[in-house]
Residue, then its C-alpha position, 0 to 999 in steps of 0.5 A: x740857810x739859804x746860802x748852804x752848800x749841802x755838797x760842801x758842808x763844813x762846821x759852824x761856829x760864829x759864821x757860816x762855814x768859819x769850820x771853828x770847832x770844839x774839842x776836848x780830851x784828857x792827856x795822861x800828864x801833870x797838868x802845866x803850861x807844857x801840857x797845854x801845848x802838849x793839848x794843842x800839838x795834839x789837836x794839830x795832829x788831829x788836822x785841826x787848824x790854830x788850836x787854842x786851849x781855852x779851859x784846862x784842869x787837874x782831874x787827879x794827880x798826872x791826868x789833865x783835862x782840856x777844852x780846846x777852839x781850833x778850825x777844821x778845814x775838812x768838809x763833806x757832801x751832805x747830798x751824798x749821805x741823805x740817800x744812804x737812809x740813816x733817817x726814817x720818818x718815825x711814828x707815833x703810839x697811835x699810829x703806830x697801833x693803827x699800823x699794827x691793827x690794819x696791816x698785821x692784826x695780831x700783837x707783835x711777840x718782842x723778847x729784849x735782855x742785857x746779855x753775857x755780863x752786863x749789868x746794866x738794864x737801863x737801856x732794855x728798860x727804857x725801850x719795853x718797859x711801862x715808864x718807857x723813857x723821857x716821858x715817851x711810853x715802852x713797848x709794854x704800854x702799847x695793845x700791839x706789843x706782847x713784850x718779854x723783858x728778860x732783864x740783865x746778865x742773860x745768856x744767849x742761850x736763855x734769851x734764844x730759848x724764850x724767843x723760841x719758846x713765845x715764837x718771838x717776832x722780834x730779838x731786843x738786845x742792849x749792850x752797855x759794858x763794852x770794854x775790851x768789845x765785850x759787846x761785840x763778842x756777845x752780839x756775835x754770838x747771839x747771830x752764831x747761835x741762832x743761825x746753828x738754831x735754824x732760827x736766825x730768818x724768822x726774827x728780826x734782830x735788833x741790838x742797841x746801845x751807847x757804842x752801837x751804830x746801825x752800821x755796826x748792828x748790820x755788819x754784825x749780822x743784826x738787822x738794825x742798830x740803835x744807838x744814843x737819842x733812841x725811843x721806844x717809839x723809834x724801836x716800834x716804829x721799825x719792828x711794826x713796819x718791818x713785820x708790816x712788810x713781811x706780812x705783805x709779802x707774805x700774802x703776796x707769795x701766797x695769792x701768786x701761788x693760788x694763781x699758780x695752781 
């Protein structure tokens, strides 16, 4: 590894930088040797290079289905993107408990739902609940956690009022269902609401789910976003340091002003 040029990365397939890549896709059309070079004139388009189809199928009457090898001769400067802090070093429940005893002294208040018309609380379940996810415990299993699991199908309104009623430090909320940017309406809302509340700088919000990225959480007004291959350790993580922080600040803003006096 040695060799790598992390100003220059391009994808891996059989050699270093070969770019030979690996997608798939399904086209709205019966499937034919036409089809197949319908899936290859696509890839083409897509700016990939020598576009082979190597697997396609019927999924039902008038739709295909694709797998297609081909080259990408696009690269991009890895060095560039190391610095834009996407990655944090995460910790684990027992230090993570150590960091809450040490530099806060006080459970942390999390309330989490599935709001508007999502259904689905896998996802806010897998982050607070006991069983947590994968072997990896939720936020309820932690002594520095007071965790408030709202379920599914929540309205902002109601989630905004238990946060406000347990004085929460911290605002989980999954979306799932994202069709026609159902999520992105809900999430929006949520910031609008607790800004008319007066509320919104007095927690720390948080948004998750399959089709939100950081980026998105932040340009939504949200203060992190976590996505596919999240946690609960990895939510903990950055609910205790952030608290950790504030509470620093905090008493820093406090002994300069006893100076002051």
């Amino acid at each position: 590894m040695n060799d790598v040029n992390l100003c220059d990365v391009k994808p891996y397939g059989d050699m270093l930088n070969d770019g030979l890549i690996q997608v798939s896709f399904t086209l709205p059309i019966e499937h034919s040797f036409a089809a197949n070079k319908a899936a290859e004139k696509i890839a083409e388009k897509m700016g990939l290079v020598s576009p082979e189809v190597i697997h396609s199928k019927e999924l039902t009457k008038g739709y295909s289905y694709f797998i297609i090898y081909a080259v990408c001769n696009h690269s991009i400067n890895f060095d560039e993107l190391k610095d834009q802090s996407f990655d944090i070093q995460y910790l684990d429940k027992t230090d993570i408990e150590d960091l809450i005893v040490q530099k806060i002294g006080r459970p942390l208040i999390v309330v989490g739902a599935s709001t508007g018309t999502d259904t689905h609380s896998v996802g806010i379940d897998a982050m607070l609940n006991l069983k947590g996810f994968d072997g990896e415990s939720g936020l309820e299993a932690y002594k520095g956690f007071l965790t408030y699991n709202l379920g599914s199908q929540v309205p902002n309104s109601v989630l905004i009022a238990k946060a406000l009623e347990v004085k929460a430090d911290a605002i989980m909320v999954s979306q799932t269902v994202t069709q026609q940017k159902l999520h992105i309406h809900n999430l929006t809302q949520l910031v609008d609401m607790l800004e008319a509340e007066g509320a919104r700088d007095d927690v720390l919000l948080i948004c998750g789910g399959s089709r939100v990225t950081n980026e998105l959480a932040k340009e939504l007004g949200y203060d992190a976003g976590f996505s596919r291959g999240c946690y609960p350790n990895h939510v903990a993580t950055y609910i205790a340091r952030e608290m950790a922080h504030k509470t620093e600040s905090i008493e820093i803003s406090s002994d300069m002003a006893v100076v002051g006096e």
